[in-house]
C-alpha angles and dihedrals in degrees: 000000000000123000119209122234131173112242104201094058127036116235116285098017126091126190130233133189127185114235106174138049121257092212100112097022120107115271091251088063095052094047087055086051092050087045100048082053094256107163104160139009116272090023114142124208139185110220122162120277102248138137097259092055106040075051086058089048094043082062103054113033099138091055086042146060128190107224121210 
């Protein structure tokens, strides 16, 4: 019997990268992509997969992409 596993992403982690730019977005949703580690656009980053941070996402999907 085979397990599956994904081989881009180790378990437990999910990877996120910001596609579009915060300058006209309200300042709630700044302060979610500075919290989530953002710096810079098209920037991808690797942060646990755990509910706080698939909430942050939730929040800003149109600024965001989950990358597999």
């Amino acid at each position: 019997m085979t397990t599956k596993t994904s081989k881009s992403t180790p378990s437990g982690k999910i990877q996120l990268k910001w596609v579009r730019s915060a300058i006209c977005t309200p300042e709630k949703q700044k302060k979610v992509v500075k919290g989530l580690g953002f710096t810079r656009l098209n920037q991808v980053i690797e942060r646990p997969n755990t509910a706080a941070i698939r909430g942050m996402v939730k929040k800003i999907p149109h600024l965001v992409e989950v990358v597999e």
